[in-house]
C-alpha positions as a printed Julia matrix, in Angstrom:
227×3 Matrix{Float64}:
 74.83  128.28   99.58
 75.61  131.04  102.09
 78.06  129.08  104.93
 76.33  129.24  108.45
 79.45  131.82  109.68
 79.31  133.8   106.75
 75.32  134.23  107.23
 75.38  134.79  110.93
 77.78  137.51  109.75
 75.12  138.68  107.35
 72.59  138.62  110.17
 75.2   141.07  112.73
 75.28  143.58  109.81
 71.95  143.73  108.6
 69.71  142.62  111.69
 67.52  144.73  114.27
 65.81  142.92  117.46
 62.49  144.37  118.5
 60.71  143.75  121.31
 57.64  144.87  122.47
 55.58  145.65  125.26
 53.4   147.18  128.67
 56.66  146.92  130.22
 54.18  146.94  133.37
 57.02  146.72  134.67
 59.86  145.58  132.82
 61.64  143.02  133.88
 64.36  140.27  133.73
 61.83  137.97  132.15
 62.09  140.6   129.31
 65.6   141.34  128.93
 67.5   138.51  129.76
 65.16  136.29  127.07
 65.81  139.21  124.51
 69.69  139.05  125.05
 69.68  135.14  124.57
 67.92  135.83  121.3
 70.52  138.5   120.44
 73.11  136.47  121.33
 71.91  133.26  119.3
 71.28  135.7   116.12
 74.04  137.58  116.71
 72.32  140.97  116.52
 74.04  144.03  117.93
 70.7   145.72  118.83
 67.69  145.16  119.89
 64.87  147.86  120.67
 62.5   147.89  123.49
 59.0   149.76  122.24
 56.77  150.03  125.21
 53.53  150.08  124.19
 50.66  152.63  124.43
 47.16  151.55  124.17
 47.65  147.41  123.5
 44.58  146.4   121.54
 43.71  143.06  122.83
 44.4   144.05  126.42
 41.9   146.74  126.0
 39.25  144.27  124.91
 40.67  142.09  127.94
 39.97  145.53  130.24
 43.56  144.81  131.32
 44.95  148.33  131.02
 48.57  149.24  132.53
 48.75  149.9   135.98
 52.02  152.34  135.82
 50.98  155.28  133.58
 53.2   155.55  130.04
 55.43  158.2   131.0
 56.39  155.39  134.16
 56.54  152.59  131.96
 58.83  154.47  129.71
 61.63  155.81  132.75
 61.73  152.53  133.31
 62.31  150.83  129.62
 64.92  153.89  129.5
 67.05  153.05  132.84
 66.74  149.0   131.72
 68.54  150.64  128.56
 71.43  152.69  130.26
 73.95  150.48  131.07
 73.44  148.01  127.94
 75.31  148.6   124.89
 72.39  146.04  122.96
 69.21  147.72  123.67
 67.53  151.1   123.01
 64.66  152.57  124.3
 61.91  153.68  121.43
 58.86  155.52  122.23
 57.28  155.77  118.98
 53.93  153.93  119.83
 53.74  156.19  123.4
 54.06  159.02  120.74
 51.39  157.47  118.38
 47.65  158.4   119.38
 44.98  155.87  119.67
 45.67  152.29  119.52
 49.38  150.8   118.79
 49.53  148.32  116.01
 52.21  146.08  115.36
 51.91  146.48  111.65
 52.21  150.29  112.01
 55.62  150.26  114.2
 57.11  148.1   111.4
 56.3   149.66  108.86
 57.84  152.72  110.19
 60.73  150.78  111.2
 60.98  149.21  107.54
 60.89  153.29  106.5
 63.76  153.69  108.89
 65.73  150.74  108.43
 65.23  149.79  104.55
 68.43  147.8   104.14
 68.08  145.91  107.9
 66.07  142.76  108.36
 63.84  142.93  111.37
 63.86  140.45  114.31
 60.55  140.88  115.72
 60.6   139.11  119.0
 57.59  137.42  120.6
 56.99  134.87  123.4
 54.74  131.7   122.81
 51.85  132.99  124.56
 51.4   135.98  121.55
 52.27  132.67  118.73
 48.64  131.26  120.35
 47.21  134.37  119.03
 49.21  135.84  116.68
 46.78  134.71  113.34
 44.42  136.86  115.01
 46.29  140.21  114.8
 45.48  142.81  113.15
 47.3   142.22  109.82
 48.85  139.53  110.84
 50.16  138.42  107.33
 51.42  141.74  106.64
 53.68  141.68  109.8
 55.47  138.67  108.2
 56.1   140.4   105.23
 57.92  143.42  106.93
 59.87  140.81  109.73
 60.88  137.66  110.38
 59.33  136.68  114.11
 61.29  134.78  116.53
 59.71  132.56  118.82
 60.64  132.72  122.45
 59.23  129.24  124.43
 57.71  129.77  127.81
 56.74  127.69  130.77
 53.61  126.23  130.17
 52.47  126.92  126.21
 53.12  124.27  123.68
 52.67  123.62  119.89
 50.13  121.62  120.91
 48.03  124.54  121.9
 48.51  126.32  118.32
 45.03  126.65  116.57
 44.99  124.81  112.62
 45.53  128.24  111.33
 48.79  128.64  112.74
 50.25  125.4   112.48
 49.8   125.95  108.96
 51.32  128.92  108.87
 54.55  127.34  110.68
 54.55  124.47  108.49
 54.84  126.97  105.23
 57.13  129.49  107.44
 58.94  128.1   110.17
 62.81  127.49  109.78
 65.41  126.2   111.87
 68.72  127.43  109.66
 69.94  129.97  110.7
 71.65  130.79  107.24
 68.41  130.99  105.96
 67.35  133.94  107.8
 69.73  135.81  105.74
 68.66  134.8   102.5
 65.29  136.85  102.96
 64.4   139.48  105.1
 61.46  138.53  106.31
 58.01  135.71  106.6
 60.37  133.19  108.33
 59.43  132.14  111.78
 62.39  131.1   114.19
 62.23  129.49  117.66
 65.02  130.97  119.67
 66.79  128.42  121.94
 64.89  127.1   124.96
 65.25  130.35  127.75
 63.4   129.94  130.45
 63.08  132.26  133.39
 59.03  132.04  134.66
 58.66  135.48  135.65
 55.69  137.82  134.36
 54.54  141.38  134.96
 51.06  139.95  136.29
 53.26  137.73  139.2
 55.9   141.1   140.19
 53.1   143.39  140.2
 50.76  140.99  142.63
 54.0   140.21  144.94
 54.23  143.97  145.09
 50.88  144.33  146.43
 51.28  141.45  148.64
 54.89  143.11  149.59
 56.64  139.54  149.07
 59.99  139.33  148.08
 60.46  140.12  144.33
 64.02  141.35  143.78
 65.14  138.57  141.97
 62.68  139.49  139.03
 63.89  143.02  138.75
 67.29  144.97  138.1
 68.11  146.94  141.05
 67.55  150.05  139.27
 64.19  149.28  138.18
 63.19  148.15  142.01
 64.6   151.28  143.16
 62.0   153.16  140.49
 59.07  151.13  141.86
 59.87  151.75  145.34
 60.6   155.52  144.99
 57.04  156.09  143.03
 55.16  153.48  145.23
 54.02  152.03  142.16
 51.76  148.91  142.49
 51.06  149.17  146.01
């Protein structure tokens, strides 16, 4: 068996976070929850893919309110002074809708000797069994689990508490055995903070700064974006 230091080793040379998103706009919510996951997994990099045309926020009618070329200035300055993430634009590149499935499959083209992190908050683990191609996702990535405020196992439908119960691991070692189908919950982060609450205090001018880097404020306030 593969000693937890010697795997977490394993995991530094062979691991990629992802993390996806509107990035409408990003936000410390985002990174700060992605770096604890780095940190835990010991990954050296994690990518932030802001997405293009989300599927099931479509359906929802909940399109982005900053336009992609926006969302993406900001994803890049939240990158500049990290050393840990990078900003990819494949899936503002990609026409028509963005797929997770697609990205990772590009990324597994990319990356073929890397195991991929894909990162994900509880909310998308409610619904994630009703992706499109949801199995295949676990068989390009393992998916780590970030808890949030308010979402519980207890809310998972049958379909996915199955799928835990055959997938879910808590070893850390073990992630380096395979490179992907295992599901991980990251260590308890919690900073309540969404896109939906900045973007409302914005329009209500309350005080938001807190939830933003002072780089990304300064973006908002310069384009007057969600006034």
């Amino acid at each position: 068996m593969t000693s937890t230091k010697s795997g977490i080793n394993t995991i530094i040379n062979n691991g990629i976070g992802i993390l996806g998103g509107t990035f409408d706009p990003i936000h410390l919510g985002h990174t700060q929850s992605a770096q604890a996951v780095a940190n835990q997994l010991n990954l050296t990099e994690v990518l932030l893919i802001p997405t293009h045309i989300p599927p099931h926020k479509i359906s929802a009618k909940l399109v982005p309110h900053a336009s992609a070329e926006q969302r993406a200035a900001m994803v890049e300055i939240a990158c500049q002074k990290s050393e840990l993430f990078t900003c990819d634009l494949r899936e503002l590149k990609r026409s028509g809708h963005s797929y997770t499935v697609d990205t990772l499959k590009e990324l597994k083209q990319q990356y073929p000797t890397k195991a991929l992190f894909f990162i994900i908050g509880m909310d998308s683990l409610l619904t994630f069994t009703t992706w499109h191609k949801y199995k295949e996702i676990l068989s390009l990535c393992h998916l780590v689990v970030n808890t949030r405020p308010n979402y519980s196992i207890e809310q998972l439908n049958e379909e996915t508490k199955t799928l835990l119960s055959n997938c879910q691991t808590a070893d850390l070692t073990e992630l380096t055995l395979v490179n992907h189908g295992k599901i991980f919950f990251a260590i308890k982060y919690f900073l309540d903070v969404s896109s939906t609450q900045i973007r409302r205090r914005l329009a209500q001018k309350k005080a938001y700064n807190h939830q933003l880097s002072p780089s990304i404020s300064e973006f908002i306030h310069k384009n007057k974006l969600y006034r």
